[in-house]
matplotlib code that plots the C-alpha trace (Angstrom):
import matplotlib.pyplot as plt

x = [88.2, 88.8, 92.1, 92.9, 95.9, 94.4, 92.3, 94.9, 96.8, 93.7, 93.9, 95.8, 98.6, 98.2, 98.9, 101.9, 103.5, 103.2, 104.5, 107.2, 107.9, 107.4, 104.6, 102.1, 99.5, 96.3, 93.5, 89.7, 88.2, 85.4, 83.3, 79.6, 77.9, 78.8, 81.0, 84.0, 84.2, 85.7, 85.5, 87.3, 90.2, 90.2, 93.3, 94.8, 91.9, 87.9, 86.8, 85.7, 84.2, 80.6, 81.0, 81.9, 80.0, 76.7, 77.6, 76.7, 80.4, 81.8, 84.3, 87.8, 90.0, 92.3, 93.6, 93.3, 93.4, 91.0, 91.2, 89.9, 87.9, 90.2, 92.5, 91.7, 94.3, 93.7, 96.6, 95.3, 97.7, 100.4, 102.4, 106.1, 108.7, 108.5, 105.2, 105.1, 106.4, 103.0, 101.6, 104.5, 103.5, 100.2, 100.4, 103.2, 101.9, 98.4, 98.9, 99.2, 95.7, 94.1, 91.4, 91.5, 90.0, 90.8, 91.5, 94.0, 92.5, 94.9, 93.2, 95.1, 95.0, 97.2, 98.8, 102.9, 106.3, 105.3, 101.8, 103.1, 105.3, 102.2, 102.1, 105.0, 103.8, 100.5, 101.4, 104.4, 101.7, 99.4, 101.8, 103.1, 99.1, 98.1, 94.9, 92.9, 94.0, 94.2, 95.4, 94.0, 95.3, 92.2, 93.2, 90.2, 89.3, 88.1, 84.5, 84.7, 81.7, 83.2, 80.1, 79.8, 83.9, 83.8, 80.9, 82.8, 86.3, 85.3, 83.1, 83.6, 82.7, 86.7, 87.7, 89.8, 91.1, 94.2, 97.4, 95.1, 94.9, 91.5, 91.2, 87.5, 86.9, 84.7, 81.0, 77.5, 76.5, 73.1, 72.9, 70.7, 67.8, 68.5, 72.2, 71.0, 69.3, 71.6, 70.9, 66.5, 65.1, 68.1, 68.8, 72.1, 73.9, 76.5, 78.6, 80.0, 77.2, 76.5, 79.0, 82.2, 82.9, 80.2, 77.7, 78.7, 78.3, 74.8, 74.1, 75.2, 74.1, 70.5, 70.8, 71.4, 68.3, 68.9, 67.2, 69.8, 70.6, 72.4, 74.4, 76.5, 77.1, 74.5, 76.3, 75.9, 72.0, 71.3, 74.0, 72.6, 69.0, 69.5, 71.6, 69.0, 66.3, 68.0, 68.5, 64.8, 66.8, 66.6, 68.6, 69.9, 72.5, 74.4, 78.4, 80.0, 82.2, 79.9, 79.6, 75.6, 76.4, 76.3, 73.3, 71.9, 72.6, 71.5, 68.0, 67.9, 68.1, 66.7, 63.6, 62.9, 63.9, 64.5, 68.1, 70.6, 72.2, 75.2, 77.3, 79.6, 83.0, 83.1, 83.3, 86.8, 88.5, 92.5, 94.3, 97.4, 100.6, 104.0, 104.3, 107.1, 104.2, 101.2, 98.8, 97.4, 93.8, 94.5, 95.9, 92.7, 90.2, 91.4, 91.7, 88.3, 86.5, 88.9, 88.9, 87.8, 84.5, 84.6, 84.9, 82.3, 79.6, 80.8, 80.8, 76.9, 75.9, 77.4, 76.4, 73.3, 72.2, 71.9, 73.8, 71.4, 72.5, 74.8, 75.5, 78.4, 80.8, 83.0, 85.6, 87.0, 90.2, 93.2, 96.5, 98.1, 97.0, 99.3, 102.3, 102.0, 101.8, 104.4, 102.3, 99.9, 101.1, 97.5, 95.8, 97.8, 97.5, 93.8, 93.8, 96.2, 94.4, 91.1, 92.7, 93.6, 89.8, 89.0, 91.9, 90.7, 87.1, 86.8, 86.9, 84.0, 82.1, 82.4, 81.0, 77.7, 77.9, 78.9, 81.9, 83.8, 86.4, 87.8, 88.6, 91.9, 91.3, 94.3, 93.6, 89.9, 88.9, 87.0, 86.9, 89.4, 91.9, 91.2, 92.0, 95.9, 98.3, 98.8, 102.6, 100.6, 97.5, 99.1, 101.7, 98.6, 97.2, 99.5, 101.6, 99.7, 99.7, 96.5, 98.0, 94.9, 92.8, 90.0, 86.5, 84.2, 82.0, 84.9, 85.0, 81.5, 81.5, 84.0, 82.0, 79.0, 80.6, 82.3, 78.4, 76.5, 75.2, 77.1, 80.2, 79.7, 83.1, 85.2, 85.9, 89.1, 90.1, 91.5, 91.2, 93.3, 91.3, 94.0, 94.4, 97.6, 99.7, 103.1, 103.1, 103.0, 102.6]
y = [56.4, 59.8, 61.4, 62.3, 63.8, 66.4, 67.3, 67.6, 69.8, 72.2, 72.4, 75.7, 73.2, 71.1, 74.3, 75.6, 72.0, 71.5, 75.1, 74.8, 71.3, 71.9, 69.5, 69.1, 71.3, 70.2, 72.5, 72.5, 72.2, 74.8, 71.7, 72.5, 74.9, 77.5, 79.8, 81.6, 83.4, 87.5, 88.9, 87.9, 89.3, 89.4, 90.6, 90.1, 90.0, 89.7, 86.3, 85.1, 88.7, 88.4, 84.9, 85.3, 88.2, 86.2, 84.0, 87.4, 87.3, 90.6, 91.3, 93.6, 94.5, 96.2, 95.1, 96.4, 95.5, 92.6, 89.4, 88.1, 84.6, 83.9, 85.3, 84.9, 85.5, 85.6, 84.4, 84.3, 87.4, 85.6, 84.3, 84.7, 84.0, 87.6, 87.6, 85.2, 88.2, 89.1, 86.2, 87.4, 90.6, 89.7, 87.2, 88.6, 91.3, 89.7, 85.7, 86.3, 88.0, 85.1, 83.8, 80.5, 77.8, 80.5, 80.0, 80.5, 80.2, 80.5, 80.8, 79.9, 78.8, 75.6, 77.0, 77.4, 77.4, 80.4, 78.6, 75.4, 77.4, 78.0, 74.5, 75.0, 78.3, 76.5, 73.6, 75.5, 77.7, 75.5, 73.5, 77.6, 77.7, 77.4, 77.3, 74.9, 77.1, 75.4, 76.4, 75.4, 76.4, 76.0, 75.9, 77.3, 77.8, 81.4, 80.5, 77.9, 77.9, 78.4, 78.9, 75.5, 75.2, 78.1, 77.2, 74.1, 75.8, 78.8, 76.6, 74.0, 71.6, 71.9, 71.5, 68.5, 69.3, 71.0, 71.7, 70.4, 71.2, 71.6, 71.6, 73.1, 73.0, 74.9, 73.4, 74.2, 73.9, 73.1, 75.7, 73.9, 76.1, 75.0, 75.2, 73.6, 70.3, 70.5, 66.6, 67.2, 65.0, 62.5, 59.2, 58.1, 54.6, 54.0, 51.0, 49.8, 51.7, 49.9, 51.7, 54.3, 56.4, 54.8, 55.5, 58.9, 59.4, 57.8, 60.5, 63.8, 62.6, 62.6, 65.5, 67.3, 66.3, 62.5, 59.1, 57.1, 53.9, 51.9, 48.9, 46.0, 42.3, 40.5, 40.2, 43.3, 43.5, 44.3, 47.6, 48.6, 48.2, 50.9, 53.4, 53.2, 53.7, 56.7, 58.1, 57.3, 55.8, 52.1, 49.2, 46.7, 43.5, 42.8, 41.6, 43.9, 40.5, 38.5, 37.8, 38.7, 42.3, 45.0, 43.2, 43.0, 46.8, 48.1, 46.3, 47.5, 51.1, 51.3, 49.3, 50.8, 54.6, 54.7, 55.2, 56.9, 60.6, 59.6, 57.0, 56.7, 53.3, 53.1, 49.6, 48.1, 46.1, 45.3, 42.6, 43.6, 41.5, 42.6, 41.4, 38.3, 36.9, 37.8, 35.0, 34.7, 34.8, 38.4, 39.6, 38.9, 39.7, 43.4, 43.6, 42.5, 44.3, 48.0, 48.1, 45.4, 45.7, 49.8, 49.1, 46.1, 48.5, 51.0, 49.5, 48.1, 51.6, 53.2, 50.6, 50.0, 53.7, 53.0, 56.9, 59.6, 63.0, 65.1, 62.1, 61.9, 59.6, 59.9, 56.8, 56.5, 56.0, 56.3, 58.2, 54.9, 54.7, 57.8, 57.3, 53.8, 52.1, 49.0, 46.3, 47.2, 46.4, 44.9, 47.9, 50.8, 49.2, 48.8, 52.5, 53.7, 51.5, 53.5, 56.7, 55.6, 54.8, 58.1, 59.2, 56.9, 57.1, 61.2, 61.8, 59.7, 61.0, 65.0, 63.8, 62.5, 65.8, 63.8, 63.3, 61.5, 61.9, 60.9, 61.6, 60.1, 59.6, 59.5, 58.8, 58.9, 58.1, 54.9, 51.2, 50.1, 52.9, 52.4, 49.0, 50.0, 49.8, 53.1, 54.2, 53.4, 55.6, 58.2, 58.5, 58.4, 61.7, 63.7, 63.5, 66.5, 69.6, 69.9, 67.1, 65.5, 62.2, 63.1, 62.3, 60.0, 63.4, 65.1, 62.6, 62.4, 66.3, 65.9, 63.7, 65.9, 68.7, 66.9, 64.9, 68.3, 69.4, 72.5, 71.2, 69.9, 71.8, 69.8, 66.1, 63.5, 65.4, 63.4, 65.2, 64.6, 64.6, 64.1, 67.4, 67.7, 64.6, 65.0, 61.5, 61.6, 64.2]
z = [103.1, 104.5, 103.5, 107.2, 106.4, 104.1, 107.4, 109.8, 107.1, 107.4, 110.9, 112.7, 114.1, 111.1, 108.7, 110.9, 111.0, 107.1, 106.0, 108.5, 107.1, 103.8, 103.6, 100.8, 101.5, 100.2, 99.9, 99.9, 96.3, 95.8, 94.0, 92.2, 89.9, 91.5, 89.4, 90.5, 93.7, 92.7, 89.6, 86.1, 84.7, 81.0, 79.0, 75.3, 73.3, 73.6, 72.8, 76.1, 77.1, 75.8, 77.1, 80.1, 81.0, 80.2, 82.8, 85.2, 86.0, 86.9, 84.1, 84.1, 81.4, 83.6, 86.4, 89.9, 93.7, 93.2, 94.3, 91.1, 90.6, 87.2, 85.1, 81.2, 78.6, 75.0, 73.1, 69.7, 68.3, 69.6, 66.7, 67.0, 70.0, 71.5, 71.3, 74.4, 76.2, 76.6, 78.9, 81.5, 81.5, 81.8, 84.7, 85.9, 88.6, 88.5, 89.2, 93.1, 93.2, 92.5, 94.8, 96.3, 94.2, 91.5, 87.5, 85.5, 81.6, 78.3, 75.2, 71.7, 68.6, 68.6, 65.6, 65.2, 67.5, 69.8, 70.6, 71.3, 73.7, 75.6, 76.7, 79.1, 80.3, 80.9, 83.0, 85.1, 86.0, 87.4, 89.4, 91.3, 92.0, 95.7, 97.4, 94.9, 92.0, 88.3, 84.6, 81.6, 77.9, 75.6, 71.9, 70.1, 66.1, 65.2, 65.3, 68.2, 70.4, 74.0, 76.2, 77.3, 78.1, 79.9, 81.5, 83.0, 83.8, 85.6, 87.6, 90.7, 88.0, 87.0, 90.6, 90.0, 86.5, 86.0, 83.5, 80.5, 76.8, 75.6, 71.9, 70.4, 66.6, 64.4, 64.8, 65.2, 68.9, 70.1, 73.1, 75.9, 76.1, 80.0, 80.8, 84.3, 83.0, 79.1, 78.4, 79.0, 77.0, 76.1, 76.5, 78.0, 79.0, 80.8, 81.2, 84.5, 86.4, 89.7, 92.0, 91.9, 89.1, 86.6, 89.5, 90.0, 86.2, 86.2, 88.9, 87.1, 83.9, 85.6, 87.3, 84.0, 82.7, 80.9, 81.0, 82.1, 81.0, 84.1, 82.6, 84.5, 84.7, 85.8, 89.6, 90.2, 89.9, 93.2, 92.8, 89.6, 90.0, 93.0, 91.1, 88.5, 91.0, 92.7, 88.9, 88.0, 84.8, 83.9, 84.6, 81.9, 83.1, 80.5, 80.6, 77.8, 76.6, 75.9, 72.2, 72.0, 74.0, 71.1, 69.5, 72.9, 73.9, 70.4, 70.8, 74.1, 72.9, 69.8, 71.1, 74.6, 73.4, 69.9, 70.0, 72.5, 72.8, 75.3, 75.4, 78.2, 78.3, 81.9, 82.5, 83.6, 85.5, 87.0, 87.2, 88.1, 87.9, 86.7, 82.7, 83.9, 86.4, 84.5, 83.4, 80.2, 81.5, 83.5, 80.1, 77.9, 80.6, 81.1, 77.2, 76.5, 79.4, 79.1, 75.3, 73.2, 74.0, 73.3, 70.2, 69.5, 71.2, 69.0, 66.1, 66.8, 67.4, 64.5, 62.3, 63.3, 63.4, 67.2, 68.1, 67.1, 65.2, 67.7, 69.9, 72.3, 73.3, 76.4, 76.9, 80.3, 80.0, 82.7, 83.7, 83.8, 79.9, 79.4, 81.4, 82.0, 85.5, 87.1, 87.4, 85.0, 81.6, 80.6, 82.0, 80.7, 77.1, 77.5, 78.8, 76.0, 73.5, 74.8, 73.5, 69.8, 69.7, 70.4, 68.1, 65.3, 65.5, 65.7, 61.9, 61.2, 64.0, 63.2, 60.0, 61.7, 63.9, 66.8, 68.9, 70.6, 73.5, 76.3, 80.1, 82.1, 85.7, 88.0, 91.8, 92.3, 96.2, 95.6, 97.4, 94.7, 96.2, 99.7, 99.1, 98.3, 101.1, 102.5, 101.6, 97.3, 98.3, 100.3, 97.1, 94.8, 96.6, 97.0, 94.0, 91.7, 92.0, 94.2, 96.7, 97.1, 95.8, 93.1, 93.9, 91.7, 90.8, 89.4, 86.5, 86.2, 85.7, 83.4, 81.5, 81.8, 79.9, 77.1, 76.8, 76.8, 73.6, 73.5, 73.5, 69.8, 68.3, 71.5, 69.3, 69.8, 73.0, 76.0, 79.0, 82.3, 85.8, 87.9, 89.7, 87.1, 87.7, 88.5, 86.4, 82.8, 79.9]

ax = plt.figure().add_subplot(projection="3d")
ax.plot(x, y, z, "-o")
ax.set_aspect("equal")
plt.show()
């Protein structure tokens, strides 16, 4: 459903109504590959300059009359309290020079009171940003690998993501030799893949290269067998519950291709009902679907030797799983519940060089949300800081970059697509 009052905003009368209202002003997203539009701003140390500058980004270390793409601080010498003095004076004269659809880019170490303080300074940041602007604090060992992260954020890639903190360990990345088709040559699945968010996945995943795996319940044949088709991937009808699935899937995969790469929990469903009215039967069907069955196809993978070295696996988890939702007790403890499996199963998974994570959805334009009665879905958009519903292909980039083989150092994050929520940490 279009968001029609995001086009009336971007009208002439529509833009002199809503500033002289005070209106949320929703902007266009710069969405795509395409990286950042004006040059980059670099300032507090050189870790991202190399980086960056690869990119064929033009970079400054001193700033001017620009209007710059992003602004990239590096907070790694900042240890104590006044050292935070440093990020003002670094943003300070330059934060209104920022392009539209510009970035705003932190980088720490996670480590002590002064860059836990960053945090805050992070996420006020993004929500004084206008025109599509977004802030990101990226926590980073020493010898982190950042191409592929900085690949993502200073592209339309990020458009929806905002006010996040990205955590990348030591590890040894697998550069793509092709940073425009990264997964060439892999094999991915992904659950829940007939329509919306799984399809959009499906889609990106392909586009970067990957056989795709295209998995739903047996109903949605028709759906999935076209995704699959317009993916040039493969098509497998399978209902994750059902007590034969991860026997199924791991046969599936270990036959046809010899294992997977990418692994991708989309697959859910809601039944909503406040706790008081909520049958039993709504209860265990969103628990079986949302998260027991994560972990049983997890479990038949791992065990079975079904994830090859370096895989990736990207849960799907939900806003509502962090900050909890009325009238969706069952679903924001399937979503939360999605999270401790990335939590728990991280550890394991570095030691097999592979990694898991997950990405947090808020409101996504799909049929489910045009469904909602307006006052819900109007509320949904515009309460973030971009004031505007997500699209299906933001997630599925989202997805992309923590699946891509350079992002092997990025393990046990959960990461936020919700144009930074105004709901929840």
């Amino acid at each position: 459903m279009p968001d029609r009052y995001q086009q009336f905003a971007d009208s002439p009368p529509g833009r002199f109504m809503v500033r002289r209202l005070g209106l949320p002003q929703p902007a266009p997203l710069r969405r795509g590959p395409a990286f950042v539009d004006g040059p980059v701003l670099v300032g507090g140390g050189d870790r991202a300059t190399r980086v960056i500058a690869s990119l064929g980004l033009d970079v400054h270390d001193r700033a001017g009359d620009a209007r710059y793409g992003a602004l990239v601080f590096d907070a790694a010498g900042i240890e104590r309290t006044d050292d935070l003095r440093r990020a003002y004076d670094f943003f300070h004269p330059t934060i209104r020079s920022l392009a539209p659809s510009g970035r705003l880019i932190v980088l720490g170490t996670g480590e002590g009171v002064a860059q836990r303080a960053l945090e805050g300074f992070v996420r006020s940041a993004g929500k004084e940003l206008r025109a599509g602007g977004t802030a990101q604090l990226v926590h980073a060992a020493p010898d982190a690998q950042l191409e592929s992260t900085l690949r993502f954020l200073l592209s339309g890639r990020s458009a929806y993501v905002s006010g996040q903190v990205i955590r990348i360990g030591p590890a040894d990345a697998e550069a793509p030799e092709d940073w425009q088709r990264p997964q060439a040559g892999k094999v991915a699945v992904v659950t829940g893949a007939s329509r919306g968010i799984g399809a959009a996945i499906a889609e990106i995943l392909a586009r970067d290269g990957a056989h795709v795996v295209c998995l739903d319940v047996p109903a949605q044949g028709e759906d999935l067998a076209g995704v699959a088709n317009r993916v040039g991937g493969s098509a497998l009808q399978l209902d994750v519950t059902a007590p034969h699935a991860p026997a199924a899937m791991l046969e599936h995969l270990r036959g046809r291709h010899g294992g997977v790469d990418v692994v991708v929990h989309n697959a859910g469903i809601t039944r909503d009902k406040t706790l008081g009215g909520m049958a039993e039967d709504q209860w265990d069907a969103v628990l079986a679907v949302n998260l027991e069955s994560v972990e049983r196809l997890n479990d038949a993978l791992l065990e079975g030797d079904g994830l090859r070295r370096g895989g990736r696996i990207v849960c799907v988890s939900s806003v509502s799983g962090i900050a909890g939702n009325r009238g969706q007790v069952n679903y924001a403890t399937s979503k939360a519940g999605v999270i401790g499996v990335v939590e728990a199963r991280a550890p394991a998974l570095a030691e097999r060089r592979a990694t898991i994570n997950a990405v947090a959805p808020g409101f996504i334009e799909t049929r489910m949300t045009a469904a909602m009665p307006i006052g819900t879905r109007e509320a949904g958009r515009r309460m973030n800081s971009l004031a505007q519903g997500g699209l299906p292909v933001d997630v599925a980039e989202t997805v992309a970059w923590l699946a891509s083989p350079g992002s092997a150092g990025l393990n046990g994050n959960v990461v936020r697509v919700c144009g930074q929520s105004l709901i929840g940490a």
